[in-house]
Every structure is written in C-alpha cells, then in structure tokens.
C-alpha positions as CSV (number, residue, x, y, z in Angstrom):
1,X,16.7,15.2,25.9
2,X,14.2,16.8,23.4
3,X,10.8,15.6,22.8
4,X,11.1,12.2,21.5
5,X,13.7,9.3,20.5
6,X,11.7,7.4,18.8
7,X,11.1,4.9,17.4
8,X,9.3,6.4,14.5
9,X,6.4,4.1,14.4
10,X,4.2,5.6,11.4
11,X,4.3,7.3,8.0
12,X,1.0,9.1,7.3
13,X,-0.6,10.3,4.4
14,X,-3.4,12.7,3.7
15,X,-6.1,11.9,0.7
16,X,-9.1,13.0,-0.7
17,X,-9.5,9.4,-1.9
18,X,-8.1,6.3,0.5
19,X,-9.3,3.7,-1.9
20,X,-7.2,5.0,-4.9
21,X,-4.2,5.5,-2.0
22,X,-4.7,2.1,-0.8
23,X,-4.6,1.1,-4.9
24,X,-1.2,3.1,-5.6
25,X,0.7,2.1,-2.2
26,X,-0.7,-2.0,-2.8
27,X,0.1,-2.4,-6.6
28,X,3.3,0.2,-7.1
29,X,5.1,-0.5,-3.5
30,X,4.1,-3.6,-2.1
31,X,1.8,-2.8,0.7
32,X,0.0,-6.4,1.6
33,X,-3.8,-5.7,3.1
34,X,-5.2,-2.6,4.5
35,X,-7.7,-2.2,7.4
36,X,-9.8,0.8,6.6
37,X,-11.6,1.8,9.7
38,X,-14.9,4.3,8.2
39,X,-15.8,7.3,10.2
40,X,-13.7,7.7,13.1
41,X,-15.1,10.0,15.2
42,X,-13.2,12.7,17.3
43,X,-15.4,14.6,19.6
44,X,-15.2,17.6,21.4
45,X,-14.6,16.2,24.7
46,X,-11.2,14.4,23.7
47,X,-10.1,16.4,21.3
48,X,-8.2,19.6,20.7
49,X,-7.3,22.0,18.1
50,X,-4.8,24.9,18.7
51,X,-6.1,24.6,22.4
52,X,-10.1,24.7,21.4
53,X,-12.5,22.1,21.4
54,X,-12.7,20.5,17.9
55,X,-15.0,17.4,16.3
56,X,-14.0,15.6,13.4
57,X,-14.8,12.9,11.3
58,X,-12.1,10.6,9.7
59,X,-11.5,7.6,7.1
60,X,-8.7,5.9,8.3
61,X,-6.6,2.6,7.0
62,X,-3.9,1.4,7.9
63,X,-1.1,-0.9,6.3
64,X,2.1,-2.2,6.9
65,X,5.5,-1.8,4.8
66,X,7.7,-4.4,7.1
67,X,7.2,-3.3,10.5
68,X,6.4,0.3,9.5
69,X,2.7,1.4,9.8
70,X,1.5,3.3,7.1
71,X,-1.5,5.3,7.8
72,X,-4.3,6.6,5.3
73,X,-6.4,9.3,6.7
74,X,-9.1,10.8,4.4
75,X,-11.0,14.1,6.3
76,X,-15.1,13.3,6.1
77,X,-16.5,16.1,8.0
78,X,-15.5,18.9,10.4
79,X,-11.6,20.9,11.3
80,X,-8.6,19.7,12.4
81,X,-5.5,19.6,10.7
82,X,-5.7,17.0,8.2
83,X,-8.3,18.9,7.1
84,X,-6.2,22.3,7.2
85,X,-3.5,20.1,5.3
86,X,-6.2,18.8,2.2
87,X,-7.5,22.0,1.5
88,X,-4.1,24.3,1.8
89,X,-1.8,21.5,-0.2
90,X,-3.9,18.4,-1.6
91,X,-3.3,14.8,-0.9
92,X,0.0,14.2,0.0
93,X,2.5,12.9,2.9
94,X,1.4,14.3,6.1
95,X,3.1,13.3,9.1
96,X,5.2,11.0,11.0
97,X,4.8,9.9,14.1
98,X,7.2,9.0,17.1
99,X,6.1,6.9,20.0
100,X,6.3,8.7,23.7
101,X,5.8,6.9,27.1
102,X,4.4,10.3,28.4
103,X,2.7,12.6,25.8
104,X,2.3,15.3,28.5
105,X,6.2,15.5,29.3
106,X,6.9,15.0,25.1
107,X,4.3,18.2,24.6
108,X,5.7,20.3,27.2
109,X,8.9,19.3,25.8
110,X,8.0,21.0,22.5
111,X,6.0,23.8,23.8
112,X,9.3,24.7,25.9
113,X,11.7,24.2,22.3
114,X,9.2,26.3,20.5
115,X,7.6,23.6,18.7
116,X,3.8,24.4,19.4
117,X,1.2,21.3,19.6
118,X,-1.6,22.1,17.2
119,X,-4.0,19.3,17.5
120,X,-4.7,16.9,20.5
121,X,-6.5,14.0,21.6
122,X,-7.3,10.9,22.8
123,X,-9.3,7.3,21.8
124,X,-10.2,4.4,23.4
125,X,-11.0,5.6,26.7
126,X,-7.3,6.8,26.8
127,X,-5.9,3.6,24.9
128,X,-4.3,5.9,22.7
129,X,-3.2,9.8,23.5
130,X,-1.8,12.0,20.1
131,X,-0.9,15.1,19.7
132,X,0.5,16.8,16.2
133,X,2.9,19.7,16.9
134,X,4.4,22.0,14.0
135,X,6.6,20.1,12.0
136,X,7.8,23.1,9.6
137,X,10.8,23.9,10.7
138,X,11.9,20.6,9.9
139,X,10.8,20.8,6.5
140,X,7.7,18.2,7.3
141,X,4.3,19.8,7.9
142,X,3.8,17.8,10.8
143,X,5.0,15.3,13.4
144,X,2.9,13.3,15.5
145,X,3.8,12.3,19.1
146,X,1.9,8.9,20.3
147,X,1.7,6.9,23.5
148,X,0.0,3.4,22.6
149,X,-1.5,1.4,25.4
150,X,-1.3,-2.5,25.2
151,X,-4.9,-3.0,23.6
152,X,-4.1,-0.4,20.6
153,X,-1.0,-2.3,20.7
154,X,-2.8,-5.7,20.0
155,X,-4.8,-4.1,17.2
156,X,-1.7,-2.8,15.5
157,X,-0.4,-6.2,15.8
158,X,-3.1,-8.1,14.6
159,X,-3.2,-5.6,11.6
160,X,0.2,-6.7,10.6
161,X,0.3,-10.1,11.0
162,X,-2.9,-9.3,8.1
C-alpha cells in the first residue's frame, strides 16, 4: 500500500523573506493573491520534533497555482524543521505534501518502510494533523503527510476562490 496516494495537495517553500517570495512567485509565475497568516504559533502541547516536545513560531501564506496550494513558510522564532532547513540550505523548496485520511496509519506506514517522521503536530483543535517524515531518499528534503478536516477545508477553499 505505502504511506500515501495522494493527491499531492501542496508545494512548499522555505524563506527568510515571504514578502519578496510572494513578489517573485506573483509577478514571474502567475500566482493571483496570497493570504499571509503572521505568527502561527506551534506549542509544545501539539507539537513534536524527532519525538520531543517543540514550540515554534511561523509566517505562513498561502497561494494558489490552479488548484495546487502553494505554501510560504518563513521561521520567526524557536526549532523545527523549517528552521533546521533555513539555516543548513537557505530559502528554497521545502516540501510536498500528500493528503492521508489517517495520519497515524500513514506515519506507522513510514516508520515500518524506514521513512522516519521528524516533525508532528496538530492545529485547530485537531482540524488539521501533519507530520514531515524524511524525504532524502527521494531526493526531496521532506514530505509532508496531511489529514484536513472540513473547516480547514473551507479556509483552503475560500483562499482560492481569492
């Protein structure tokens, strides 16, 4: 079976400036509006790193190419693998992400094909659950797995219809 079928839902990138990202992707490709969401946080209680407790703080936007979500995640404060990814590489593509019904069948699924889960967590109360396992093999840093509930769904939607 493997860990996920898809679809592939989202093409992320990593920046240390989402308003020049947001600039390149709008005026050289296309991309219509974004919605930048400032200071995400991630806490402790929902969130995992390599299996510890982790807090973070994000800038996110996202933006639509058709129906593919493109996501613009710029690290504020704290760990976690975008982070990890900034510091070790610079701004660049960072992930994709697949949507899962179950994201604790889709890890275990990786974990048992030796694809370890780095980062994990939830928002929303649950709305969302992610979790980034180790893309390398692949040739991609990293691959996110994502089950959406139907109010992130709506969100997602109303940020493409713009």
């Amino acid at each position: 079976m493997g860990i996920a079928r898809g679809p592939v839902i989202q093409v992320a990138w990593v920046t240390d400036d989402i308003g020049a990202t947001e600039r390149l992707l709008s005026e050289q490709f296309g991309v219509g509006s974004w919605t930048r969401i400032d200071d995400v946080v991630f806490g402790r209680e929902t969130t995992t790193l390599r299996g510890e407790p982790v807090e973070l703080t994000l800038h996110v936007s996202l933006g639509y190419a058709g129906d593919l979500q493109l996501e613009l995640i710029e690290p504020v404060s704290g760990g976690g693998i975008h982070r990890e990814f900034l510091d070790a590489h610079g701004p660049g593509l960072h992930h994709v992400c697949f949507a899962v019904d179950d994201l604790d069948a889709a890890c275990g699924a990786a974990e048992a094909a030796g694809v370890p889960v780095l980062m994990r967590g939830s928002m929303m109360d649950g709305e969302i659950e992610f979790a980034y396992v180790d893309g390398s093999a692949g040739g991609a840093p990293y691959v996110e797995l994502a089950r959406i509930g139907p109010r992130m769904q709506a969100f997602y939607d109303a940020v493409r219809a713009g």
